[in-house]
LOMARTI-843622 format. One record per atom (N, C-alpha, C, O): x, y, z. Coordinates in pm, whole numbers, padded with zeros to 5 digits, always signed. Example, Ala and Ser with C-alpha at 12.3 -4.5 7.8 and 13.67 -1.06 7.14 Angstrom:
+01319-00569+00780+01230-00450+00780+01320-00330+00780+01424-00332+00846+01285-00225+00708+01367-00106+00714+01290+00003+00787+01341+00114+00804
//
This chain:
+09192+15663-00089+09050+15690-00090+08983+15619+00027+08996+15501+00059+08905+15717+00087+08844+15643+00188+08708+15564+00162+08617+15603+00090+08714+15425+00248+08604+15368+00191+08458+15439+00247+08448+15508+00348+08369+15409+00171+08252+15455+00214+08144+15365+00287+08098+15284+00206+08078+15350+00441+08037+15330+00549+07878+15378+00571+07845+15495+00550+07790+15282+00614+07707+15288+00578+07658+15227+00721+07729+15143+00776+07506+15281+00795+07470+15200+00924+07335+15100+00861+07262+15124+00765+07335+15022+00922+07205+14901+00925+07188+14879+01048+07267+14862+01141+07022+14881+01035+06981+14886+01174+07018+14751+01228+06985+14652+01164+07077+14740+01330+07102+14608+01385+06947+14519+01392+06954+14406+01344+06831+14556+01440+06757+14492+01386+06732+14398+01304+06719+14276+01318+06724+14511+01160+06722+14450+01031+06826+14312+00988+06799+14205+00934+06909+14348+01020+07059+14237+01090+06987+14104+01119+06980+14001+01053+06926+14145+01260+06880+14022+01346+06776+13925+01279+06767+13802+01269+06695+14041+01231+06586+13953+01128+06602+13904+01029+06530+13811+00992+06697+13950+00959+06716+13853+00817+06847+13754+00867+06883+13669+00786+06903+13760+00972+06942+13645+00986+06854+13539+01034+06873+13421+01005+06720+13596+01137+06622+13498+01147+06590+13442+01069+06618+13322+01071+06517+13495+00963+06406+13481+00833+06488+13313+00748+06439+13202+00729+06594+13358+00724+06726+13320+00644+06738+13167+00757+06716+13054+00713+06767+13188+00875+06780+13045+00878+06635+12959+00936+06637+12836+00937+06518+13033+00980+06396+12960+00971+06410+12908+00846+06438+12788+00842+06396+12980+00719+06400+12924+00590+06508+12814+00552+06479+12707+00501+06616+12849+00580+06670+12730+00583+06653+12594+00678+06675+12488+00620+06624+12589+00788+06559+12493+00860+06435+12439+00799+06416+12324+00840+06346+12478+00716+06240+12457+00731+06275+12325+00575+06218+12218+00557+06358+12374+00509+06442+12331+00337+06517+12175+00415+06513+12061+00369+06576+12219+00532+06642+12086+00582+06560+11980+00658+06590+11862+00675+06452+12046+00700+06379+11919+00752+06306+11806+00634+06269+11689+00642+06308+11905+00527+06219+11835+00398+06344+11696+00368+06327+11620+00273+06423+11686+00432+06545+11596+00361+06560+11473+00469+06582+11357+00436+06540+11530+00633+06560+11548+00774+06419+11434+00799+06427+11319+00842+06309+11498+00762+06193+11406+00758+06063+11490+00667+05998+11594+00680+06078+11340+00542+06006+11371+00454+05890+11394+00454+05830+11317+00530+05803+11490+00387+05650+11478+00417+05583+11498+00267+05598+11599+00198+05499+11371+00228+05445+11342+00147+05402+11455+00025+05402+11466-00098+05358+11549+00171+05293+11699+00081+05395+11778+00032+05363+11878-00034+05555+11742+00058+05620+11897+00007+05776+11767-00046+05889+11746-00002+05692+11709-00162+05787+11606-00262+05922+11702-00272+05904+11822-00249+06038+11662-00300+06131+11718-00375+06191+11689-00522+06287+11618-00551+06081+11788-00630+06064+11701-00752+06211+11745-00818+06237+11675-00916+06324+11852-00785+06432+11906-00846+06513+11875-00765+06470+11925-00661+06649+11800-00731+06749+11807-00673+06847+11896-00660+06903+11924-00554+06874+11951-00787+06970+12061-00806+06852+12193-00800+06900+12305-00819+06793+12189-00790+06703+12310-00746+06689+12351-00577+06702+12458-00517+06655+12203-00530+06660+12245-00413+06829+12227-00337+06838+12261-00219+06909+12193-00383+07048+12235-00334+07144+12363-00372+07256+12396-00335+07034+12429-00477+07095+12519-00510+07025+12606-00386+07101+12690-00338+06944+12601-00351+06825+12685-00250+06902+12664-00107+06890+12751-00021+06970+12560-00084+07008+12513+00033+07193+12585+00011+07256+12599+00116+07221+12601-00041+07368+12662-00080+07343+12809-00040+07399+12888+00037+07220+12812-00137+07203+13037-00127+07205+13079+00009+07291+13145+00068+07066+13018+00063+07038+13005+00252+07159+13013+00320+07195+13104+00395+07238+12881+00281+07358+12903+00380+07501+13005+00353+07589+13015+00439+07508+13075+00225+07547+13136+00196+07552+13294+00284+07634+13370+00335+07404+13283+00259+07393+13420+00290+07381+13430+00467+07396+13535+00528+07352+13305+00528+07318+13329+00637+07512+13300+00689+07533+13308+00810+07613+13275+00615+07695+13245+00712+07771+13363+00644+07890+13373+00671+07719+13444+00568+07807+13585+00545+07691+13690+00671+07740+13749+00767+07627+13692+00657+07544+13747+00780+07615+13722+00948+07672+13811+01011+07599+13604+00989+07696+13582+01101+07827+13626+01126+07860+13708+01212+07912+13558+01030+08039+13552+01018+08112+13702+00956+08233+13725+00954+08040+13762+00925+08089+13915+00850+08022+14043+00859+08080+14149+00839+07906+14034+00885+07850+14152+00927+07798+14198+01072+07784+14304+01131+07777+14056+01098+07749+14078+01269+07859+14120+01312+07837+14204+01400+07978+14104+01294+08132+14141+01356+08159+14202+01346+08277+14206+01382+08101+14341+01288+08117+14475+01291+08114+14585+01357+08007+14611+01412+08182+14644+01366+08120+14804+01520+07995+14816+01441+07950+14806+01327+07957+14851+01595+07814+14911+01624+07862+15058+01668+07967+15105+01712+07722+15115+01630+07723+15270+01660+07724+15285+01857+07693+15190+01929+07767+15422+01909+07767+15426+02005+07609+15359+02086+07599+15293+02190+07503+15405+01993+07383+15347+02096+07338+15227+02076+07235+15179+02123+07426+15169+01994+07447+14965+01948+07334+14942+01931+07280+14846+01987+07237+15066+01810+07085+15016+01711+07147+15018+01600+07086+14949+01518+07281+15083+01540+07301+15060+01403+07462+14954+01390+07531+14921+01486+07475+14937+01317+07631+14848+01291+07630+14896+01167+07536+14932+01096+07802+14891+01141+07862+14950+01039+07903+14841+00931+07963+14736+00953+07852+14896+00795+07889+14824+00629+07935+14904+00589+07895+15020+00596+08051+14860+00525+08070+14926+00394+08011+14852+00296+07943+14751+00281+08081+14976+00209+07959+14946+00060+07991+14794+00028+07893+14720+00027+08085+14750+00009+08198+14587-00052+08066+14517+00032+07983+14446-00025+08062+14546+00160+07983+14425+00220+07860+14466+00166+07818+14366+00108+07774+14562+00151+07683+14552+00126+07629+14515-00018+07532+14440-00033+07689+14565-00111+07695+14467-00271+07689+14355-00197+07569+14343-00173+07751+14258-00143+07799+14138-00142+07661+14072-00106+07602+13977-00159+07617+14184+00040+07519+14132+00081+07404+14114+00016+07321+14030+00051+07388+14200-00092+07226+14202-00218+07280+14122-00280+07195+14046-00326+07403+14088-00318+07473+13966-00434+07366+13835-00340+07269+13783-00396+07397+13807-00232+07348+13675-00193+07183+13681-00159+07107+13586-00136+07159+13793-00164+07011+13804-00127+06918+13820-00272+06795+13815-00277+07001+13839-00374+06941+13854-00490+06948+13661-00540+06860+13605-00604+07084+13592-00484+07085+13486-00549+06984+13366-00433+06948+13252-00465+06965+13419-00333+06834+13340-00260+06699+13330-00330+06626+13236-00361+06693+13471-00341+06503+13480-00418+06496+13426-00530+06387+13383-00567+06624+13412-00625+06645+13320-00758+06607+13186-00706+06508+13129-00751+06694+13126-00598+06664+13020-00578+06563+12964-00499+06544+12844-00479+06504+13054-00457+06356+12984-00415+06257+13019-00447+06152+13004-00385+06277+13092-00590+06223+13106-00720+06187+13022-00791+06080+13003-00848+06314+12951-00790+06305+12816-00868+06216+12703-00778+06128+12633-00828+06242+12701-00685+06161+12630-00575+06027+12605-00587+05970+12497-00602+05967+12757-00574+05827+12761-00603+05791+12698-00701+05713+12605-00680+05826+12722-00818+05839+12668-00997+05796+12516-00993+05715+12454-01062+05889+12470-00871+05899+12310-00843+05808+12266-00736+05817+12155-00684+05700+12375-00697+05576+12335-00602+05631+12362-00456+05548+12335-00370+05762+12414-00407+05822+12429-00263+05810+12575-00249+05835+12657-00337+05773+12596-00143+05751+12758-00123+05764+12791+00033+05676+12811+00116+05882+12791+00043+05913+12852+00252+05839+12956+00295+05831+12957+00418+05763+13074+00223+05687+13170+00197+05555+13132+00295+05522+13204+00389+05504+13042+00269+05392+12955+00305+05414+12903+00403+05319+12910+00480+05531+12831+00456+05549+12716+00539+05619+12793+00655+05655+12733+00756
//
């Protein structure tokens, strides 16, 4: 059976790997240098937030960027496996900075 193949705009690619590690940069400076206004009242909240981030941003790099691109190199090729995988970690980010918010931290804002 052949697998089934799917294009993403390389764009979309570029930006949520942006988004993904601004957000994560922004989670590491809170540790990096503290600021009064953005306490870290959950530990395992915010390392769970710092796990998802890097999760998803080093399956982004490391696995989907490495993919053929279409002849006019605006789309790159997923299959479906990667792309489940890829809403698997993008569903378990917004959980965790879900929880974040909950705990007064919100990258949304910042």
């Amino acid at each position: 059976m052949k697998k089934q193949k799917y294009g993403m705009p390389v764009e979309s690619l570029l930006k949520g790997i942006e988004v993904t590690r601004k957000d994560l940069d922004f989670l590491c400076s809170l540790i990096e240098a503290p600021d009064e206004e953005f306490p870290i009242p959950d530990a395992v909240d915010y390392s769970y937030a710092i796990v998802a981030l890097t999760s998803q941003l080093t399956y982004m790099v490391d696995n989907i960027a490495q993919n053929e691109l279409s002849e006019d190199e605006e789309l790159i090729t997923i299959t479906q496996k990667e792309l489940y995988k890829l809403t698997e970690l993008s569903d378990k980010v917004e959980e965790a900075l879900g929880r974040l918010r909950a705990c007064g931290i919100s990258v949304k804002s910042n």
